[in-house]
C-alpha positions in Angstrom: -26.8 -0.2 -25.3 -30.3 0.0 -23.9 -28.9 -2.3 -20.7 -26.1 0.4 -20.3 -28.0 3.5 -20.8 -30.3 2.3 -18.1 -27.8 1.1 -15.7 -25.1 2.7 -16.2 -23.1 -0.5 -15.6 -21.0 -2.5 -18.1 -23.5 -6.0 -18.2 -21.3 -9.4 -16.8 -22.1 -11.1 -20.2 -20.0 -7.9 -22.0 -16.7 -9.3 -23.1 -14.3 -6.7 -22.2 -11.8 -7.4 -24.9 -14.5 -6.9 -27.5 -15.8 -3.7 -25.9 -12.1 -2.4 -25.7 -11.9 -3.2 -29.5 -15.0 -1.1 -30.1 -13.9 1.6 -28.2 -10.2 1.6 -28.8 -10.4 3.9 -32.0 -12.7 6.5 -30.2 -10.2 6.9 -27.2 -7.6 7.2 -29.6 -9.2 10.5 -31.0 -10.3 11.4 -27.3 -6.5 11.3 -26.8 -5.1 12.8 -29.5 -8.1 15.2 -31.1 -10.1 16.1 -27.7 -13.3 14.0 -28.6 -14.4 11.0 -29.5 -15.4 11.6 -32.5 -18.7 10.8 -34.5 -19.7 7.7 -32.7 -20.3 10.5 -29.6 -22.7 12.2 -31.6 -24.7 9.1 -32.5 -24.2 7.7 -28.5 -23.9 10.1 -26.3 -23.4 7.9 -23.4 -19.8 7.0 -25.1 -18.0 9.1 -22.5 -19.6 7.3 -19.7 -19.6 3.5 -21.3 -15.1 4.4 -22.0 -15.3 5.6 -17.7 -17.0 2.0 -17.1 -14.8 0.2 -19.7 -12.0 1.5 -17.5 -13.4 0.5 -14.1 -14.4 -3.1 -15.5 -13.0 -6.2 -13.6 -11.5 -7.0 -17.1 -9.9 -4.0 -17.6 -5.9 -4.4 -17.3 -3.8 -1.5 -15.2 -4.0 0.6 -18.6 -7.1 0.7 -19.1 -8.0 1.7 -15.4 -7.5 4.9 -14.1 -4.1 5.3 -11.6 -5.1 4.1 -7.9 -4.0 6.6 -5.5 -2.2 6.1 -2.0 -4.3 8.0 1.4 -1.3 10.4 1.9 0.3 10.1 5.5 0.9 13.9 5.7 3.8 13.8 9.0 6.1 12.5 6.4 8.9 15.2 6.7 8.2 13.7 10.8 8.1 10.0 10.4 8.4 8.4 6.6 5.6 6.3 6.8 3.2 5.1 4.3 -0.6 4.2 4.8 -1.5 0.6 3.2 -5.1 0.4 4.3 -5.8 4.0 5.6 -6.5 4.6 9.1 -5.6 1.1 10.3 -2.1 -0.2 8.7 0.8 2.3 8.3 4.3 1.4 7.4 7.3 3.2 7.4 10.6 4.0 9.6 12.0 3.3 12.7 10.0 5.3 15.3 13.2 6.9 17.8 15.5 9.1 16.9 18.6 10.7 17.9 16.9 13.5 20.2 14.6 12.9 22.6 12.3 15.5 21.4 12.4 14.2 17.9 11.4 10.5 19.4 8.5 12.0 21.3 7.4 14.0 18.0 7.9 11.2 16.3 6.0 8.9 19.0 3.0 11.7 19.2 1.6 11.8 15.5 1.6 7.8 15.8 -0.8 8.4 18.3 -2.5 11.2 17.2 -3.4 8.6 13.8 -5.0 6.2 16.1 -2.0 3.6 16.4 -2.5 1.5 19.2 0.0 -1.9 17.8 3.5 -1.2 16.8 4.9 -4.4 14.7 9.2 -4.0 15.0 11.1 -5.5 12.1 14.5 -3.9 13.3 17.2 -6.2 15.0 19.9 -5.3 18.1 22.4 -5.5 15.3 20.9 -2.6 13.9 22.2 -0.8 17.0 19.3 1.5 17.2 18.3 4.1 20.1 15.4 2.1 22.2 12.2 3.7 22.2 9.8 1.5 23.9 10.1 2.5 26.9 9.5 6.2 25.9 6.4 5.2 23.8 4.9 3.5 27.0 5.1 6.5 28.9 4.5 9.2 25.8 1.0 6.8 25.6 0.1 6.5 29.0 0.3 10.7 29.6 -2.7 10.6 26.7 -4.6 7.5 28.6 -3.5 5.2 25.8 -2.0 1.8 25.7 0.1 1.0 23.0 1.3 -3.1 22.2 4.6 -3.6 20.8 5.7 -7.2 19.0 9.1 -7.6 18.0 9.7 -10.1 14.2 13.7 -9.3 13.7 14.5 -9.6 10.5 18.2 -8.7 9.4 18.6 -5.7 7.4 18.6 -5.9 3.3 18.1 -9.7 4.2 15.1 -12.2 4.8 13.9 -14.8 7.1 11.9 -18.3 6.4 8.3 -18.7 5.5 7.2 -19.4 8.9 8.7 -16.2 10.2 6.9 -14.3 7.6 3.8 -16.6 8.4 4.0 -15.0 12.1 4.3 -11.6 11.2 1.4 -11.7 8.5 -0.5 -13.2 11.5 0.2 -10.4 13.9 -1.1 -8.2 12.0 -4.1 -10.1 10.7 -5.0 -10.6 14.5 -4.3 -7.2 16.1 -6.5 -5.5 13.3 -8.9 -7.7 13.2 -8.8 -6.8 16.9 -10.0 -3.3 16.2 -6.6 -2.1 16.8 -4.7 0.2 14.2 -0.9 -1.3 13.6 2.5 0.3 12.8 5.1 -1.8 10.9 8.3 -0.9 10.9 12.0 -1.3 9.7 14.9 0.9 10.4 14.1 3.2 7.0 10.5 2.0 6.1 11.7 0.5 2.8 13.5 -2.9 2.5 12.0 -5.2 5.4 9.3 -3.1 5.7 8.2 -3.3 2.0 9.0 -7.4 1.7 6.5 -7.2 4.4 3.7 -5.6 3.0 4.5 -7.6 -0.4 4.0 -10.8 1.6 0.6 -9.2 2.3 -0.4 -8.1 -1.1 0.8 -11.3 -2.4 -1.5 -13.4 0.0 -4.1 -11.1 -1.5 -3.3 -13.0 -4.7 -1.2 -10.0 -6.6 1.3 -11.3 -9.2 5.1 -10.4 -8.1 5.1 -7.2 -10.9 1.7 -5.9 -9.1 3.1 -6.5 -5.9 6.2 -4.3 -6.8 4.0 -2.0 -8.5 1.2 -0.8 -5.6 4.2 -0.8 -3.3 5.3 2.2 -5.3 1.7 3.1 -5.6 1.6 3.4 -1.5 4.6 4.5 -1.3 4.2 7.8 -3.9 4.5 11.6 -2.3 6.8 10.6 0.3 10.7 11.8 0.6 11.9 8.5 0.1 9.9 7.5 -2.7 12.8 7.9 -5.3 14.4 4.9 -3.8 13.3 1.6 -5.4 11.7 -0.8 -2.5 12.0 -3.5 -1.5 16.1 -3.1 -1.9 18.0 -6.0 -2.0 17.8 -9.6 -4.2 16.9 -11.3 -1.8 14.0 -9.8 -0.2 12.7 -9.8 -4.2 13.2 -13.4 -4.7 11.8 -13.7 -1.5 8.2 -12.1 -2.9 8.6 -14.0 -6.5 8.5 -17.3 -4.1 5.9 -16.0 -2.5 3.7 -14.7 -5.2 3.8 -18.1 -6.9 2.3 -19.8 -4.3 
């Protein structure tokens, strides 16, 4: 306690499981009643010791307080997501339709700093081009813009090394300095198996994977639908996870 009150820290040699124990009671009444009951009146560091209980590299997701996503506030625009704000964004294929919906489209990718777009769409998915009109969108604002095609059939997946490659790209160009935009058709299957691939190489297990994709993915108008969105892109991030 003396160690705590001075710090502020929970100390490395604290075994979180027995410090959940301690506390688990008290929270319960914090929870239930409003307060944590006597022990607060003896400690009155309690409150703070339950914050750093929560924010302990023991602690499990239900202990720790929800982790929220940077919003990426052109959704209703372009569905994208941010995964690591300000330099990686994922979401949707970036024409459209109308050519002032591709520019508008094309213009708050700029605006955000994106300088690398990473293309996971196919010419089976029959799509508008856009690169030409994102060459000369950039160029009007003095801005060069890179653009890397990784086709990967929709709702379906490709080999290791072709994931290998992508994860690469992106790997070099932001360690480049340059900010990068992946993208599928709707910024959700291919897209998502993606970004899984990266959170897995981070050393996620396949349910946290799945479960900061939603995390990242929260606030935007196509959150409601369940990414990524086919079997095999999953069983493509439980192999992955595992190894």
């Amino acid at each position: 306690m003396d160690e705590f009150r001075s710090t502020r820290v929970i100390p490395e040699w604290a075994g979180v499981d027995l410090l959940r124990g301690w506390a688990f009671w008290c929270v319960r009444a914090h929870r239930h009643g409003g307060a944590y009951g006597p022990i607060e009146e003896e400690f009155p560091e309690f409150t703070a010791i339950v914050e750093a209980l929560r924010h302990h590299p023991g602690a499990t997701d239900d202990d720790r307080p929800p982790r929220r996503a940077t919003p990426w506030p052109y959704d209703d625009v372009l569905h994208a997501w941010w995964v690591e704000p300000n330099r990686l964004l994922a979401g949707e294929y970036r024409g459209a339709a109308t050519l002032e919906h591709a520019e508008a489209k094309i213009r708050v990718l700029l605006d955000a700093g994106i300088d690398t777009v990473v293309d996971l769409t196919t010419e089976a998915d029959h799509l508008m081009p856009y690169r030409a009109l994102l060459h000369a969108t950039a160029e009007k604002s003095g801005r060069t813009v890179r653009h890397f095609a990784h086709p990967i059939p929709d709702y379906g997946v490709i080999d290791d090394a072709g994931y290998d490659a992508i994860l690469a790209r992106i790997h070099s160009e932001l360690d480049a300095g340059r900010n990068v935009y992946l993208h599928c058709w709707g910024g959700k299957g291919r897209t998502s198996t993606v970004i899984g691939c990266l959170l897995a190489e981070a050393g996620l297990s396949y349910d946290d994977v799945i479960a900061r994709i939603a995390e990242l993915r929260a606030g935007t108008r196509k959150a409601a639908i369940s990414c990524p969105e086919s079997a095999a892109q999953h069983d493509l991030l439980r192999v992955r996870c595992a190894r």
